[in-house]
Predicted model as a PDB file, atoms N, CA, C, CB and O in Angstrom, pLDDT in the B-factor column:
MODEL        1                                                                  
ATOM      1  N   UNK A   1       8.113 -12.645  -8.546  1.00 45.00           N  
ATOM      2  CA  UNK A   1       6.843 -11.946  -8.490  1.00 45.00           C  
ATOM      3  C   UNK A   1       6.406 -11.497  -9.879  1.00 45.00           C  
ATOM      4  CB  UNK A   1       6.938 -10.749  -7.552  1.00 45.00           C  
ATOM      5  O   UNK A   1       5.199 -11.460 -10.121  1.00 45.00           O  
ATOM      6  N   UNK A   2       7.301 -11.149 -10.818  1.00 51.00           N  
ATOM      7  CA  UNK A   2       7.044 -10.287 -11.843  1.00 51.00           C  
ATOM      8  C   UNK A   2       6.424 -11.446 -12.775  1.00 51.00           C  
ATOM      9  CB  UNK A   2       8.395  -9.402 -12.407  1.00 51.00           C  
ATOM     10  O   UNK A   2       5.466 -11.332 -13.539  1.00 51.00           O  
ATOM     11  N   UNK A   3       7.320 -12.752 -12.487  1.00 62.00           N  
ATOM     12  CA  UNK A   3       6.700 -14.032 -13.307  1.00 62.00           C  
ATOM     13  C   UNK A   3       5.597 -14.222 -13.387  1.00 62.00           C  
ATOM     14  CB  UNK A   3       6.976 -15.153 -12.975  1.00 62.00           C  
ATOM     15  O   UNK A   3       5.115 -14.565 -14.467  1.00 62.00           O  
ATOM     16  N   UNK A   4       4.921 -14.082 -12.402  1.00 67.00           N  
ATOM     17  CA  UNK A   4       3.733 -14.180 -12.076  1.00 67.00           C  
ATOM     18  C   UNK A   4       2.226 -13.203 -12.671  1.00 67.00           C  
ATOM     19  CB  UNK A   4       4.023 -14.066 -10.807  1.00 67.00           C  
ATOM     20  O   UNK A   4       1.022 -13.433 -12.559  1.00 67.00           O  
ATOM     21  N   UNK A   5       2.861 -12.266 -13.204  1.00 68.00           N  
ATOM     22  CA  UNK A   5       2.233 -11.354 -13.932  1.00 68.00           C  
ATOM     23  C   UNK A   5       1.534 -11.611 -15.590  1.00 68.00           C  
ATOM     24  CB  UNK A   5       3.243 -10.387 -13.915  1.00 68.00           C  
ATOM     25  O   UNK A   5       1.966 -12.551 -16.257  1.00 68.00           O  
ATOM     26  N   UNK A   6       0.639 -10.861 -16.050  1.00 75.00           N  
ATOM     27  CA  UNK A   6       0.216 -11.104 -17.588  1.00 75.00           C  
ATOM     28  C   UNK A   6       1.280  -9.393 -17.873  1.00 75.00           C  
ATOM     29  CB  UNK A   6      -2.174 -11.144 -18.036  1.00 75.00           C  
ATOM     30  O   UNK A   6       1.417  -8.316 -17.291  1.00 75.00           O  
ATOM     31  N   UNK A   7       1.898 -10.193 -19.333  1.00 78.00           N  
ATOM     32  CA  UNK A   7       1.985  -8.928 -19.646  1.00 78.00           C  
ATOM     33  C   UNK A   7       1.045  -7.872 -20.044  1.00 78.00           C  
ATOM     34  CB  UNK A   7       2.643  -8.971 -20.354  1.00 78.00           C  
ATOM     35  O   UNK A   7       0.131  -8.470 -20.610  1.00 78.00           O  
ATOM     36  N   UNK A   8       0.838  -6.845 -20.044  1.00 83.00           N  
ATOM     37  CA  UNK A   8       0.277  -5.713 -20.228  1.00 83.00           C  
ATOM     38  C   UNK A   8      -0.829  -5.087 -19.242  1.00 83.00           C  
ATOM     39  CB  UNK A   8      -0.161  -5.850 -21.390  1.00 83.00           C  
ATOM     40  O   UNK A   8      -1.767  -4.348 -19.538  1.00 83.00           O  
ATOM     41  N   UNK A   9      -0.404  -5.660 -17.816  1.00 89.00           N  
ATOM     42  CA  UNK A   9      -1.345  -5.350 -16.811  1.00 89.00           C  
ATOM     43  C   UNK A   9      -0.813  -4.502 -16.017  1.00 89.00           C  
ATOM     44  CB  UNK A   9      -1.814  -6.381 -16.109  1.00 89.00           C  
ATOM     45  O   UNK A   9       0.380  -4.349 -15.754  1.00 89.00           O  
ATOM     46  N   UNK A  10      -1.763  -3.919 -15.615  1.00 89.00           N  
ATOM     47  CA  UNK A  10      -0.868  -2.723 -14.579  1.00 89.00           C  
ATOM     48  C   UNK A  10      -0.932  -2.779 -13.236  1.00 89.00           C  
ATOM     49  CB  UNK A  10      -1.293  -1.275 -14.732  1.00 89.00           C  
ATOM     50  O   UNK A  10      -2.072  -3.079 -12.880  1.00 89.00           O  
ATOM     51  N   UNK A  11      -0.263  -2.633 -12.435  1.00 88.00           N  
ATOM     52  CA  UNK A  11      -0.789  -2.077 -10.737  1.00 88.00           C  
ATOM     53  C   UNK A  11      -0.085  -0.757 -10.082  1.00 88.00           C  
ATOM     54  CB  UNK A  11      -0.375  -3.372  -9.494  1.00 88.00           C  
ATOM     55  O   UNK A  11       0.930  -0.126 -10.375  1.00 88.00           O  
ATOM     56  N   UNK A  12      -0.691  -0.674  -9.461  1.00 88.00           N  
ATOM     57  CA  UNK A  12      -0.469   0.925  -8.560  1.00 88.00           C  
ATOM     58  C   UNK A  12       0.200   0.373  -7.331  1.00 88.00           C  
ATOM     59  CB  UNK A  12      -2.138   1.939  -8.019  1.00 88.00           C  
ATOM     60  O   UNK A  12      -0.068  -0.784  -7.009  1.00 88.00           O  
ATOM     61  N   UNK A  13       1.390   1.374  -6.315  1.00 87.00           N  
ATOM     62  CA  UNK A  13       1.336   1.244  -5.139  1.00 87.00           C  
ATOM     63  C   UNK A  13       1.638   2.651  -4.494  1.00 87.00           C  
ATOM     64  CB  UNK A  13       2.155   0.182  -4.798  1.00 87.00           C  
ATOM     65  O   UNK A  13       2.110   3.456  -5.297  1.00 87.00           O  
ATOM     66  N   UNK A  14       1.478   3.074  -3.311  1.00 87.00           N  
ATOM     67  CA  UNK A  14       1.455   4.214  -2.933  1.00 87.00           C  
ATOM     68  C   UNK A  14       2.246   4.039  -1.355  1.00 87.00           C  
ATOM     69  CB  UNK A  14      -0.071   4.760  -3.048  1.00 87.00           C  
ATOM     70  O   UNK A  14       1.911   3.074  -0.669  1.00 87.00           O  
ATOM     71  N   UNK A  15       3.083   4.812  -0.934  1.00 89.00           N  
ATOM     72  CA  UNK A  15       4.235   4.772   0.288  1.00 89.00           C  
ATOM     73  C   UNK A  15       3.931   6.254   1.032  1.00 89.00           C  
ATOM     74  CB  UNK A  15       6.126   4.662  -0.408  1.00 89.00           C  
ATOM     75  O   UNK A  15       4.108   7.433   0.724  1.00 89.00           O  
ATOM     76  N   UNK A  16       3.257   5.373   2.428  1.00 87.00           N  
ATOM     77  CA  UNK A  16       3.139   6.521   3.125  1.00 87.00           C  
ATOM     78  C   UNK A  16       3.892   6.542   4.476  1.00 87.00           C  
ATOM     79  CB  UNK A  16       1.770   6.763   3.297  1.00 87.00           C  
ATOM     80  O   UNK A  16       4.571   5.537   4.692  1.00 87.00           O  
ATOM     81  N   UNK A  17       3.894   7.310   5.229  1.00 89.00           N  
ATOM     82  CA  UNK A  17       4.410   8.062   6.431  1.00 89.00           C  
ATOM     83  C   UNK A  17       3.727   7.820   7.538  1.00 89.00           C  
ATOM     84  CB  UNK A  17       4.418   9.431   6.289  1.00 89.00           C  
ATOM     85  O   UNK A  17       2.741   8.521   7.310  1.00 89.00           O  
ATOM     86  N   UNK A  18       3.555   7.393   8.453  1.00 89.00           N  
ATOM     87  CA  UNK A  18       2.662   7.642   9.759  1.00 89.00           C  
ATOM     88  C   UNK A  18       3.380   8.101  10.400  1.00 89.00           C  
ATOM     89  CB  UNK A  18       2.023   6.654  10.498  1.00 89.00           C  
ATOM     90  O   UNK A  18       4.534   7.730  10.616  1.00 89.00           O  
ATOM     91  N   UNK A  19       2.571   9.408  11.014  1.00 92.00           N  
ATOM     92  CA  UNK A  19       3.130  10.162  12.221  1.00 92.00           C  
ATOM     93  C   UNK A  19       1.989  10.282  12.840  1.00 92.00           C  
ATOM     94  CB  UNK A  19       3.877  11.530  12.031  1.00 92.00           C  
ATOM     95  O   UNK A  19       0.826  10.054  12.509  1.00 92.00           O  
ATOM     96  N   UNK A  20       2.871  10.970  14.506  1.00 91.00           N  
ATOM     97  CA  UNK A  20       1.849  10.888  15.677  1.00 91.00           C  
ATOM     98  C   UNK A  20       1.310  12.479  15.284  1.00 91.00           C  
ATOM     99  CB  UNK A  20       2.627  10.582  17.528  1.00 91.00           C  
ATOM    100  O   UNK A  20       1.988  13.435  14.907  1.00 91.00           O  
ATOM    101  N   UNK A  21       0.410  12.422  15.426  1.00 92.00           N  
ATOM    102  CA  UNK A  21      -0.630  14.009  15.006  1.00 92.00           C  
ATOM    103  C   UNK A  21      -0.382  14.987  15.913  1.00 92.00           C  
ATOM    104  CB  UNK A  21      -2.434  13.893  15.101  1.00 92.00           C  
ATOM    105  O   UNK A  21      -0.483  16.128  15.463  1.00 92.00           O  
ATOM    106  N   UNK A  22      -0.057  14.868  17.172  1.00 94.00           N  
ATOM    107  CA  UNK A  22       0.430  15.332  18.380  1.00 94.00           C  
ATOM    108  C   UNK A  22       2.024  16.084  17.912  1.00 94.00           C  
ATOM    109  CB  UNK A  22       0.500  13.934  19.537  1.00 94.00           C  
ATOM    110  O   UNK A  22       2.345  17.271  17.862  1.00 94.00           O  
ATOM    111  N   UNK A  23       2.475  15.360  17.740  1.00 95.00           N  
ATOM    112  CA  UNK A  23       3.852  15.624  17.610  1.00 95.00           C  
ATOM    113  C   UNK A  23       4.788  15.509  16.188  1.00 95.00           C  
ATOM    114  CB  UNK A  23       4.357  14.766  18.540  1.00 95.00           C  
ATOM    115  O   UNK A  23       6.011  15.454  16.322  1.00 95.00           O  
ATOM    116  N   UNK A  24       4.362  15.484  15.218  1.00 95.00           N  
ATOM    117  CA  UNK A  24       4.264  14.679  13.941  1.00 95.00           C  
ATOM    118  C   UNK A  24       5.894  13.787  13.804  1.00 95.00           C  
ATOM    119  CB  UNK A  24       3.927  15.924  12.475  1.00 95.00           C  
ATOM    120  O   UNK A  24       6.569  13.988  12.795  1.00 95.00           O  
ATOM    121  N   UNK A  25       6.222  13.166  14.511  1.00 94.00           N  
ATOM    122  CA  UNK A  25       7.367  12.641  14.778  1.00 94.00           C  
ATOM    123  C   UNK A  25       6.591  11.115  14.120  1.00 94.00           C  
ATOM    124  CB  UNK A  25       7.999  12.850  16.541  1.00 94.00           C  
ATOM    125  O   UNK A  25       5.379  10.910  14.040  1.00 94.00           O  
ATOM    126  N   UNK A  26       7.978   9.958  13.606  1.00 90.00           N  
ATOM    127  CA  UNK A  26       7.327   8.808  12.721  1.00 90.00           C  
ATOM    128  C   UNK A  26       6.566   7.838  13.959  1.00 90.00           C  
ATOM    129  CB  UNK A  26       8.699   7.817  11.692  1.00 90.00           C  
ATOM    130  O   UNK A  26       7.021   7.519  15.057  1.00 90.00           O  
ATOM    131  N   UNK A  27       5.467   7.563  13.442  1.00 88.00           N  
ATOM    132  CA  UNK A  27       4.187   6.757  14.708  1.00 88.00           C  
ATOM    133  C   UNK A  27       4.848   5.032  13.814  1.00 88.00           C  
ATOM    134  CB  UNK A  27       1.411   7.412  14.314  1.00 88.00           C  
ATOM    135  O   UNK A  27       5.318   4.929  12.681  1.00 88.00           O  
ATOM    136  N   UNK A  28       4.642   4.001  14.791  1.00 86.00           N  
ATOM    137  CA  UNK A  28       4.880   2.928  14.461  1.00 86.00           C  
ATOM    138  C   UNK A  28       3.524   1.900  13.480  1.00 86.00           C  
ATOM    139  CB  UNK A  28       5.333   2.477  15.795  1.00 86.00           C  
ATOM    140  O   UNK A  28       2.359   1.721  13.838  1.00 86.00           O  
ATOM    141  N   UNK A  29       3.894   1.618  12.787  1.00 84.00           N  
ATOM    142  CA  UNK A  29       3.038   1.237  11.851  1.00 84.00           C  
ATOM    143  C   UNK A  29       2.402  -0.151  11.784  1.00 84.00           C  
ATOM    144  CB  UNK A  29       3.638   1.459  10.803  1.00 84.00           C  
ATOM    145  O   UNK A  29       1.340  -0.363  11.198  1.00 84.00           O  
ATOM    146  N   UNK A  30       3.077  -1.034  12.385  1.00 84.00           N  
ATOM    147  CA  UNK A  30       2.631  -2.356  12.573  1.00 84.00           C  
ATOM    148  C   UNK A  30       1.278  -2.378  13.292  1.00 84.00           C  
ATOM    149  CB  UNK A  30       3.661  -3.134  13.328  1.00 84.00           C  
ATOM    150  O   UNK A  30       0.882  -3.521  13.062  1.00 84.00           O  
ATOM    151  N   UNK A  31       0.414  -1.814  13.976  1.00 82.00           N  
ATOM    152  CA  UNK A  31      -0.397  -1.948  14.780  1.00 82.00           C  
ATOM    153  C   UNK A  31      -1.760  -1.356  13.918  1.00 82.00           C  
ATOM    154  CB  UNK A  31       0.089  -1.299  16.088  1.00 82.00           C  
ATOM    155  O   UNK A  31      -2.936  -1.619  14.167  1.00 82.00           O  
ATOM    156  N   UNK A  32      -1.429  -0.808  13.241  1.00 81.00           N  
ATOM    157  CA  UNK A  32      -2.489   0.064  12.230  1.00 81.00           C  
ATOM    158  C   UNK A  32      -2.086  -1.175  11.152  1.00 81.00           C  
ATOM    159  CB  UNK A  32      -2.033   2.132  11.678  1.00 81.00           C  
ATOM    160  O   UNK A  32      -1.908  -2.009  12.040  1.00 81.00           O  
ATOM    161  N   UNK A  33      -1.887  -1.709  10.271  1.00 83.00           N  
ATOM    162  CA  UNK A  33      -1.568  -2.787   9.479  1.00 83.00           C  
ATOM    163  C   UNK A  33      -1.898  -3.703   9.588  1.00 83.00           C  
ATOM    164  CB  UNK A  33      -0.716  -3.036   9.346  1.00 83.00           C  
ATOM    165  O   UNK A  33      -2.052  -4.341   8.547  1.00 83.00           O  
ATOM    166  N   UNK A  34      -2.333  -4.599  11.333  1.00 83.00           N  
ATOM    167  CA  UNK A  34      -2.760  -5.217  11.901  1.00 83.00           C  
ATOM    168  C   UNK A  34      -4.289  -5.370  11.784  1.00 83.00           C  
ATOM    169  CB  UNK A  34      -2.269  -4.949  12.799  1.00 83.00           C  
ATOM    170  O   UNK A  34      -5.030  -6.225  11.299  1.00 83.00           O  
ATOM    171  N   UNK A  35      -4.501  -3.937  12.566  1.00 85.00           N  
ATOM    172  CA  UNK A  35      -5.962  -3.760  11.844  1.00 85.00           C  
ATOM    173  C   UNK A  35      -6.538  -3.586  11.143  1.00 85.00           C  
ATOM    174  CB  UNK A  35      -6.481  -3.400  11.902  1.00 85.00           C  
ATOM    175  O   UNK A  35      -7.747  -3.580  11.377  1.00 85.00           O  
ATOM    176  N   UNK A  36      -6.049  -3.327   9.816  1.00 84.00           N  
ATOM    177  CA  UNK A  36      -6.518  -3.162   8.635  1.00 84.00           C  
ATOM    178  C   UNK A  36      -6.684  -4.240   7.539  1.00 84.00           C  
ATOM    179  CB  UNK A  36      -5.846  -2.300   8.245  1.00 84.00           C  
ATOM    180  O   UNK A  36      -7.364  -4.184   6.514  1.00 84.00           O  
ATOM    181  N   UNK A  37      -5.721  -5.458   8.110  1.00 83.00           N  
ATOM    182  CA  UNK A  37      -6.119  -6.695   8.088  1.00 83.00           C  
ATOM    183  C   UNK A  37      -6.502  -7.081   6.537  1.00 83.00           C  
ATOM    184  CB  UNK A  37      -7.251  -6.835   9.102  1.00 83.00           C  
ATOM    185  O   UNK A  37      -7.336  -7.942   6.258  1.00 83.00           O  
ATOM    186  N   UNK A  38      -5.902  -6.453   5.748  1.00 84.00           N  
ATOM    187  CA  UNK A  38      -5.796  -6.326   4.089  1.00 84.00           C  
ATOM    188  C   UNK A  38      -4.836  -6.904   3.344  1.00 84.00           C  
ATOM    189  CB  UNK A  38      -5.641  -5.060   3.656  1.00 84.00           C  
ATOM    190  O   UNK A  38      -3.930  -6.071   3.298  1.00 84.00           O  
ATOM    191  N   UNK A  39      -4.530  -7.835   2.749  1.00 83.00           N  
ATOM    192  CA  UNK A  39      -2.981  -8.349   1.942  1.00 83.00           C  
ATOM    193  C   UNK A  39      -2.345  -7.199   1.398  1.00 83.00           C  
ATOM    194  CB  UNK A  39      -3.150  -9.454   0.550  1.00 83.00           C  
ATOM    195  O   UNK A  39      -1.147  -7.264   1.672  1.00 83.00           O  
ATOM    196  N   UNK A  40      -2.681  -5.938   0.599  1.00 82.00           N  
ATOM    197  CA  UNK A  40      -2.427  -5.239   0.095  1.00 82.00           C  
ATOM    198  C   UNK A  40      -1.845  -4.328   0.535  1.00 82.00           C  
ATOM    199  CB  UNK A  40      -3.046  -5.098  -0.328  1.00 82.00           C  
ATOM    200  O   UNK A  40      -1.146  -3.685  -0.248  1.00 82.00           O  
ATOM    201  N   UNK A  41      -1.904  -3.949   1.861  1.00 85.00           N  
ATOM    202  CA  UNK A  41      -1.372  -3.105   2.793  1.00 85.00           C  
ATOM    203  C   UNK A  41      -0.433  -4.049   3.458  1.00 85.00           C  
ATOM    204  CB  UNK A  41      -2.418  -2.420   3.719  1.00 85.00           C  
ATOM    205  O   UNK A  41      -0.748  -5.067   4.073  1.00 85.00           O  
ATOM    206  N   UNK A  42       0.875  -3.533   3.234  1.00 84.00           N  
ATOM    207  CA  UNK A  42       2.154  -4.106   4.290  1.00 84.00           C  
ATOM    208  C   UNK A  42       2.915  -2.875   4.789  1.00 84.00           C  
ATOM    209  CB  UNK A  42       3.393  -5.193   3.448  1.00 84.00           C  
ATOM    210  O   UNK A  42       2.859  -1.721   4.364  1.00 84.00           O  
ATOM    211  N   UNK A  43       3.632  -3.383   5.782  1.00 81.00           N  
ATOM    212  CA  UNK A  43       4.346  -2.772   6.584  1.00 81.00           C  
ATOM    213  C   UNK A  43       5.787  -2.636   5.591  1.00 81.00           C  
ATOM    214  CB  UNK A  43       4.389  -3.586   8.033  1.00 81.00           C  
ATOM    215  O   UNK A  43       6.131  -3.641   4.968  1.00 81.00           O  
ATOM    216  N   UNK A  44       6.544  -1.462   5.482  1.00 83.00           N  
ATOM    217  CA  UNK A  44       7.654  -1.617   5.132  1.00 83.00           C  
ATOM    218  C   UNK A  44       8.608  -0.819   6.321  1.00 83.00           C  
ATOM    219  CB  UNK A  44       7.713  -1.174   3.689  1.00 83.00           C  
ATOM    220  O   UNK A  44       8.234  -0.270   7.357  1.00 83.00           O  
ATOM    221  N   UNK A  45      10.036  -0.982   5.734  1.00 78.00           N  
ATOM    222  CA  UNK A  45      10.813  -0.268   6.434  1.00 78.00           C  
ATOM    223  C   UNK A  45      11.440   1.864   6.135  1.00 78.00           C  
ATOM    224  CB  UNK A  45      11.910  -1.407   6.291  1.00 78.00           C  
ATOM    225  O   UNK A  45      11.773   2.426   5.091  1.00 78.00           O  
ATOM    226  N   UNK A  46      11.386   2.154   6.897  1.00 82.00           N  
ATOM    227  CA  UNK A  46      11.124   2.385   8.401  1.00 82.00           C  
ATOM    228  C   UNK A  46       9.829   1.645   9.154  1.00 82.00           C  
ATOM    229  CB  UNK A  46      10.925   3.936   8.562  1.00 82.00           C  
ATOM    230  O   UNK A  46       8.753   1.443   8.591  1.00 82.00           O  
ATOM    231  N   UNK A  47      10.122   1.299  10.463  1.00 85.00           N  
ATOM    232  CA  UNK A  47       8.826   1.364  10.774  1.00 85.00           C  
ATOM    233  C   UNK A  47       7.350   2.057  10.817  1.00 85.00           C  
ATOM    234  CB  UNK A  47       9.011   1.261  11.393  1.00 85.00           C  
ATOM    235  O   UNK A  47       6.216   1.612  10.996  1.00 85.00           O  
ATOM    236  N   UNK A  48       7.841   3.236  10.593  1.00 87.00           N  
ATOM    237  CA  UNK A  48       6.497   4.323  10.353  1.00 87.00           C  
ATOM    238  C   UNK A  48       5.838   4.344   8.500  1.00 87.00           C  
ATOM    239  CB  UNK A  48       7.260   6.287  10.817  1.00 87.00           C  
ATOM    240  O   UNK A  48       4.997   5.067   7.965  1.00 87.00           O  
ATOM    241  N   UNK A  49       6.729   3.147   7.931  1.00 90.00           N  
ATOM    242  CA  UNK A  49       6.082   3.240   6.583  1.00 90.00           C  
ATOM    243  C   UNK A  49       5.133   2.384   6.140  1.00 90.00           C  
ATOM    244  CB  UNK A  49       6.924   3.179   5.682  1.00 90.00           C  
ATOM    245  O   UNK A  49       5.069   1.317   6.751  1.00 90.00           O  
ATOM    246  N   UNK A  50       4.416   2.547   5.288  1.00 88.00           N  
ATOM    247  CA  UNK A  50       3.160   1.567   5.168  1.00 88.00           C  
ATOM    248  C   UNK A  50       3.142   1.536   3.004  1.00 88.00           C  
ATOM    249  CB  UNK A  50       1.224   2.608   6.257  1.00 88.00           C  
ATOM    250  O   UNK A  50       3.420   2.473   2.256  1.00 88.00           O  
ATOM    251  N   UNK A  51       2.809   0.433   2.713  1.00 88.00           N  
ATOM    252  CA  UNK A  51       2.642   0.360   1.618  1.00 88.00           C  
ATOM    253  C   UNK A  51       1.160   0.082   1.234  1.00 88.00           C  
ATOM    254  CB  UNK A  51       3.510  -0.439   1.240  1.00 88.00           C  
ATOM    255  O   UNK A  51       0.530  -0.660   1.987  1.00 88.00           O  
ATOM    256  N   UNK A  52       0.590   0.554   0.237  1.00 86.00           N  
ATOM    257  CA  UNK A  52      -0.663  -0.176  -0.327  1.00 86.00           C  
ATOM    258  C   UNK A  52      -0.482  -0.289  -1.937  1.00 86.00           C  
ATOM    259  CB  UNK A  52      -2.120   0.704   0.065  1.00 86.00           C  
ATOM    260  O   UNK A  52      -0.036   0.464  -2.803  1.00 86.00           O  
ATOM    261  N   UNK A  53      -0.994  -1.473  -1.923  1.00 86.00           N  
ATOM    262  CA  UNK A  53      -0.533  -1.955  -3.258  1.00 86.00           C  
ATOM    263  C   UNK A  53      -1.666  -2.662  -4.383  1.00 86.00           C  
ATOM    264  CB  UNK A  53       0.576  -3.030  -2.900  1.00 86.00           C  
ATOM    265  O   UNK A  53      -1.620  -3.890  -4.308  1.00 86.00           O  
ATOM    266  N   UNK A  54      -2.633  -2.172  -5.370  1.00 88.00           N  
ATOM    267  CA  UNK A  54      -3.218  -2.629  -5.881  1.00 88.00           C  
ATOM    268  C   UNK A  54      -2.766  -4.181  -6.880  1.00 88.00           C  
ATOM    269  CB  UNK A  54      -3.598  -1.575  -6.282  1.00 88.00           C  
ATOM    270  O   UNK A  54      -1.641  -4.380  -7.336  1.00 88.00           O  
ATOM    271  N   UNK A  55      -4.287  -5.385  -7.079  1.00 88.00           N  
ATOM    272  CA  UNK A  55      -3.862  -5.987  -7.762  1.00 88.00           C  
ATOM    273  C   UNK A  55      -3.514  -5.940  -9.002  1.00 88.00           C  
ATOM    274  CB  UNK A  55      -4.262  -6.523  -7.613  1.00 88.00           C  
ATOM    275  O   UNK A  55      -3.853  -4.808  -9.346  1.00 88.00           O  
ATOM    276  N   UNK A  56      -2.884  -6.642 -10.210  1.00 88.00           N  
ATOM    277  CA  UNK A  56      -2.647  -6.601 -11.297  1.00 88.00           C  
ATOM    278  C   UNK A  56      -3.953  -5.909 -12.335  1.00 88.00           C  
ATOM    279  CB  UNK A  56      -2.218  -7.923 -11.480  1.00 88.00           C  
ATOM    280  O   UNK A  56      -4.887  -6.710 -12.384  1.00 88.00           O  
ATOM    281  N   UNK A  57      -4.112  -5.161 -12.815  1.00 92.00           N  
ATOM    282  CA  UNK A  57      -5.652  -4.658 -13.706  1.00 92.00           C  
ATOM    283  C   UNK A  57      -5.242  -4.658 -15.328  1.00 92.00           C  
ATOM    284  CB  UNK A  57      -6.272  -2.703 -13.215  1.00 92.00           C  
ATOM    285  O   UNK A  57      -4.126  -4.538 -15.832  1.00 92.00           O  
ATOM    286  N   UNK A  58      -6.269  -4.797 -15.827  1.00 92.00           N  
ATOM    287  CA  UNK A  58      -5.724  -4.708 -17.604  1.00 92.00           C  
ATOM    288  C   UNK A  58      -5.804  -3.132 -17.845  1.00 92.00           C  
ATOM    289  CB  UNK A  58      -6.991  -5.667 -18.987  1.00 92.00           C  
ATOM    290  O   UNK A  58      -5.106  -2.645 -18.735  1.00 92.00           O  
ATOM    291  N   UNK A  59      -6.599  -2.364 -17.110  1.00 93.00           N  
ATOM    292  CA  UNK A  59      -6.187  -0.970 -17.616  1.00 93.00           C  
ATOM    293  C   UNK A  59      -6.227   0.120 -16.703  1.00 93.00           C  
ATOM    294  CB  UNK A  59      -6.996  -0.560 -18.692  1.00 93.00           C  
ATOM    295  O   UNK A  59      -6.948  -0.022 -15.715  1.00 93.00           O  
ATOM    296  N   UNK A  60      -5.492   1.349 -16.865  1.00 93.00           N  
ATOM    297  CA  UNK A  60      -5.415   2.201 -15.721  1.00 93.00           C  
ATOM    298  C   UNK A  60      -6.355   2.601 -15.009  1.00 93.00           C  
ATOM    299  CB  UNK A  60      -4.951   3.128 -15.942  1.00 93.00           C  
ATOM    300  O   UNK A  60      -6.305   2.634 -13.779  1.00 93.00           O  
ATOM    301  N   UNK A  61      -7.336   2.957 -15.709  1.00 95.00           N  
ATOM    302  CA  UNK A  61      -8.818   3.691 -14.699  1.00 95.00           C  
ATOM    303  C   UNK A  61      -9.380   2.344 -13.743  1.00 95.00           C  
ATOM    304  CB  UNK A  61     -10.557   4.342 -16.045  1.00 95.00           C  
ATOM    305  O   UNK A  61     -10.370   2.709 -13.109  1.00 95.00           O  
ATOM    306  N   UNK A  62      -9.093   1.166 -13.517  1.00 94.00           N  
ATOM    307  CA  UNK A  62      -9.367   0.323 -12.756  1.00 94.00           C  
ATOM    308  C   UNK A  62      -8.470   0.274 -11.755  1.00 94.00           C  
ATOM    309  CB  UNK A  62      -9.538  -0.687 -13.314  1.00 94.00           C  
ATOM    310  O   UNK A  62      -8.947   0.121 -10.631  1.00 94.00           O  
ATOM    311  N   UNK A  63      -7.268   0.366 -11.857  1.00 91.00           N  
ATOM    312  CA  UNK A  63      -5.993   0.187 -11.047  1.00 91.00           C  
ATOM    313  C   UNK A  63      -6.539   1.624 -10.493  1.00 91.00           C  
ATOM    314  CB  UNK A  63      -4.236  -0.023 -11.896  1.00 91.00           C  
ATOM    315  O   UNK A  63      -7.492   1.519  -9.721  1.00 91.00           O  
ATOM    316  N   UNK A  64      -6.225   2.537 -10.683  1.00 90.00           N  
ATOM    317  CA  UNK A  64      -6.445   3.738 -10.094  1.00 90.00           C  
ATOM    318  C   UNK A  64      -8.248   3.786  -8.970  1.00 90.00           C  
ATOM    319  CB  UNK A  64      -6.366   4.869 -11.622  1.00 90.00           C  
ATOM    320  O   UNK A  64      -8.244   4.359  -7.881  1.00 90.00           O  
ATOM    321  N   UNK A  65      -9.300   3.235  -9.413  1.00 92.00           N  
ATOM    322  CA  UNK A  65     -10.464   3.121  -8.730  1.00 92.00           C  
ATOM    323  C   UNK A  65     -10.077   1.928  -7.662  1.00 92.00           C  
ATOM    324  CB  UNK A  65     -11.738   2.823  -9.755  1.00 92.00           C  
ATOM    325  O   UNK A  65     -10.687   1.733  -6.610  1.00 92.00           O  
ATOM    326  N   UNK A  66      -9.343   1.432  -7.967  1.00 90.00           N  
ATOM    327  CA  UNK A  66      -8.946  -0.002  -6.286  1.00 90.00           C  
ATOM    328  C   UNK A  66      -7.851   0.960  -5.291  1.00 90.00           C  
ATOM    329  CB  UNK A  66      -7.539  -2.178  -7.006  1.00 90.00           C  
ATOM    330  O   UNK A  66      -7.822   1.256  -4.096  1.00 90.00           O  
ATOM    331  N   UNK A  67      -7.032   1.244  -6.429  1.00 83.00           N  
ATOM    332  CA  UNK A  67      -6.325   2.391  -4.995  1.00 83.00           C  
ATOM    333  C   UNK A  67      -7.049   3.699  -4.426  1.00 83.00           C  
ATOM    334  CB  UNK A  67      -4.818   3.175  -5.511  1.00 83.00           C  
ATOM    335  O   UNK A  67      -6.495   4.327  -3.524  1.00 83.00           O  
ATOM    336  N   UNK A  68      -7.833   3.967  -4.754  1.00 86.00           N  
ATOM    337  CA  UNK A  68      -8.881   5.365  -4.329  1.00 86.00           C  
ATOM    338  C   UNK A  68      -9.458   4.595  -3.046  1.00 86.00           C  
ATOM    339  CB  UNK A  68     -10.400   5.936  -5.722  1.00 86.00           C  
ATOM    340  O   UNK A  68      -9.194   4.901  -1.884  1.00 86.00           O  
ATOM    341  N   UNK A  69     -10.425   3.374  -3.518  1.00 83.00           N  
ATOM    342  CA  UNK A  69     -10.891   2.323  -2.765  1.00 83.00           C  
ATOM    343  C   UNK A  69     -10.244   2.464  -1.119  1.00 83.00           C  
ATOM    344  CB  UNK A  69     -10.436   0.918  -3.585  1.00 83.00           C  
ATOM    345  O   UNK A  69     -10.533   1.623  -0.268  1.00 83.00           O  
TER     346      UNK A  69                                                      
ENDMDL                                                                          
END                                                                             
């Protein structure tokens, strides 16, 4: 993956939690991931974790405006 990169480009990723709002116990994440239907967003493990992951950018204030996005 990293091969695949220019040097001096950056990307962002951010690791979140889903819980049920009810109960805040971990909510399963595949089904929300599904619908969101984005390359950038994957499912990781635990199941209640979710990744979003910006593409490669030449400088931070861009990487940072796609993950706000």
């Amino acid at each position: 993956m990293f091969d695949e990169t220019v040097a001096g480009t950056i990307g962002l990723e951010e690791e979140l939690l889903l819980v049920r709002r009810e109960s805040w116990l971990p909510a399963e994440a595949a089904g929300v991931v599904a619908e969101i239907g984005d390359p950038r967003v994957k499912q990781e493990l635990p199941a209640c974790q979710v990744e979003i992951a910006t593409f490669a950018h030449a400088d931070v204030a861009s990487a940072v405006d796609e993950l706000r996005a």
